[in-house]
C-alpha positions in Angstrom: -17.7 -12.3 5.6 -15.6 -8.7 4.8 -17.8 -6.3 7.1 -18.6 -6.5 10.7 -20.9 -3.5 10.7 -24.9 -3.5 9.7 -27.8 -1.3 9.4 -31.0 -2.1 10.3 -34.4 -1.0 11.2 -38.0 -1.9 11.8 -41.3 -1.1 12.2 -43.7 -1.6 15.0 -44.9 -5.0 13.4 -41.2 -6.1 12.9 -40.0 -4.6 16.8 -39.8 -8.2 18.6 -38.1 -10.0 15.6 -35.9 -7.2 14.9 -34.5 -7.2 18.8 -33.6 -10.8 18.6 -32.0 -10.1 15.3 -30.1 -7.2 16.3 -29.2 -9.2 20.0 -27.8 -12.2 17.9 -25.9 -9.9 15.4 -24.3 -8.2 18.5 -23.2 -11.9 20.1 -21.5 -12.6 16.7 -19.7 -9.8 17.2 -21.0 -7.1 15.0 -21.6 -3.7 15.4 -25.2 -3.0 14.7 -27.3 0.7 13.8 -31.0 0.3 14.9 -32.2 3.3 12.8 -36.1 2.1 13.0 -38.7 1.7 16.1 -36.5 1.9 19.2 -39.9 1.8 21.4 -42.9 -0.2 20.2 -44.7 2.9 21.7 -43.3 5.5 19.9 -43.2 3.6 16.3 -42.2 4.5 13.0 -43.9 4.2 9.7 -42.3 1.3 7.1 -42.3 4.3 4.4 -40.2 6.6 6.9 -38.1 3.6 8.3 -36.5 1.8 5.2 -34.9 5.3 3.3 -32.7 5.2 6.3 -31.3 2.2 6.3 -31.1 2.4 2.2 -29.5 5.9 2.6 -27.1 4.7 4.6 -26.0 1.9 2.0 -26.3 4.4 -0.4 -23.8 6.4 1.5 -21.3 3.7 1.7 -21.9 3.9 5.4 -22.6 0.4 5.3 -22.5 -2.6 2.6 -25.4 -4.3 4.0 -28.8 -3.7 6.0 -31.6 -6.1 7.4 -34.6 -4.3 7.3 -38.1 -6.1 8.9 -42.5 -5.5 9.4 -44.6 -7.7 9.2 -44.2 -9.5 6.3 -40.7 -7.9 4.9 -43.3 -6.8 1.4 -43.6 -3.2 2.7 -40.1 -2.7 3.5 -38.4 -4.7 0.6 -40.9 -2.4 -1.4 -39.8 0.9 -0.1 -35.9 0.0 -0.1 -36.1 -0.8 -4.0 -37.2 3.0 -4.5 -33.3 3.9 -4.0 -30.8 3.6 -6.9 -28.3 0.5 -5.8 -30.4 -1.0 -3.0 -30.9 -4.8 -3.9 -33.9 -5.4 -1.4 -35.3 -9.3 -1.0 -38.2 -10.3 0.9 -36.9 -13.7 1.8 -39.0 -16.4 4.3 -36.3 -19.0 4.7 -32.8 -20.3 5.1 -32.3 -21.0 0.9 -33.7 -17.7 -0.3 -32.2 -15.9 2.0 -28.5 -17.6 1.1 -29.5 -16.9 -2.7 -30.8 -13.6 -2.4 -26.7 -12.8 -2.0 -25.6 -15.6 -4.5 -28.2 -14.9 -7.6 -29.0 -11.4 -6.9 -26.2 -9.5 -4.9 -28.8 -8.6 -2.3 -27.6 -5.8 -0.1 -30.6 -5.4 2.0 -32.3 -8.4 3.8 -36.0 -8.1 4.3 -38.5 -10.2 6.2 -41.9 -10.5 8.0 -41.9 -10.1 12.0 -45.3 -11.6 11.3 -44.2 -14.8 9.6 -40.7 -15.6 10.8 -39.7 -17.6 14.0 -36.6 -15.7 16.0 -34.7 -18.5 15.6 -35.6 -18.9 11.6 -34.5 -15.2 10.8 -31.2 -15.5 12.8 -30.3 -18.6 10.0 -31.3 -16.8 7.5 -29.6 -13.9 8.4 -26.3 -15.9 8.9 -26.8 -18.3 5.4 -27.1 -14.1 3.5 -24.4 -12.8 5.5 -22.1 -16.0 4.9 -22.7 -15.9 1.0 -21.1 -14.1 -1.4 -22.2 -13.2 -4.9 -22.3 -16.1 -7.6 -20.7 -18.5 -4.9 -21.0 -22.1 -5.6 -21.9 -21.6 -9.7 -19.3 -22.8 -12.7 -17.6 -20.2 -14.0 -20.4 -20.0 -17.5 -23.1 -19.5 -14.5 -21.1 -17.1 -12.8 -20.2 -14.6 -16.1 -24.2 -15.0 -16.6 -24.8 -13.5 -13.2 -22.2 -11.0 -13.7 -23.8 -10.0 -16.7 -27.4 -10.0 -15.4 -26.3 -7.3 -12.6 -24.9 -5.1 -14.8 -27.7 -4.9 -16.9 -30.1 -4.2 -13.5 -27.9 -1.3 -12.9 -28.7 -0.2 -17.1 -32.3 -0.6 -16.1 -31.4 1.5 -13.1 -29.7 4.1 -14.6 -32.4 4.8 -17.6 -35.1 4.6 -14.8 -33.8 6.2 -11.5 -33.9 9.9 -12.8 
């Protein structure tokens, strides 16, 4: 685990998840942006929230952002709109590790509505512990190497 800094944001429907997220982040030592609802009064929008964590990937800013409503769809939805954000709506502990492993995921999404506190913080530490093609022989690994790059092709002849 290289960076100690992450983005992240939420919407009204992801506020109490995203607290206990951002609170355990914090007590493992990293320094955490909350660019989403700060107030579950004064929400923002899903649409408005995730181009501000993916801008600030984008950016280099940060290498990675959690971004949560109320079932992680929305956001995960909104985040893929921006060239290089690699947004996955996970649920649980194994898709969230090999969101990171198979895909290079630099945004984690998920559902305030669907997820238990104590589920998303494992999830968030089983993504934030992994590292791409980790685990896979070295055939595997060159195929996932290979499949990323050609992502970013489809990226780059579709992201005018």
């Amino acid at each position: 685990m290289a960076d100690k800094r992450i983005v992240i944001g939420s919407d009204k429907s992801g506020f109490t998840l995203k607290e206990a997220v951002k609170r355990y982040l914090q007590e493992k030592g990293y320094e955490v942006e909350d660019v989403g609802t700060l107030d579950p009064e004064n929400w923002l929008p899903y649409y408005v929230v995730a181009p501000r964590v993916a801008k600030k990937i984008q950016s280099g800013e940060y290498e990675r952002g959690i971004l949560i409503c109320g079932t992680g769809a929305g956001m995960s939805i909104v985040a893929n709109k921006f060239k290089g954000i690699y947004a996955v709506a996970v649920e649980g502990s194994y898709t969230g590790k090999m969101a990171k492993v198979v895909n290079n995921a630099n945004v984690l999404t998920m559902g305030g509505w669907v997820i238990a506190p104590e589920q998303a913080c494992d999830i968030v530490d089983k993504w934030l512990d992994s590292s791409f093609t980790e685990g896979f022989p070295e055939w595997r690994q060159e195929f996932l190497k290979n499949a990323y790059k050609e992502v970013q092709k489809i990226e780059e002849e579709n992201f005018k």
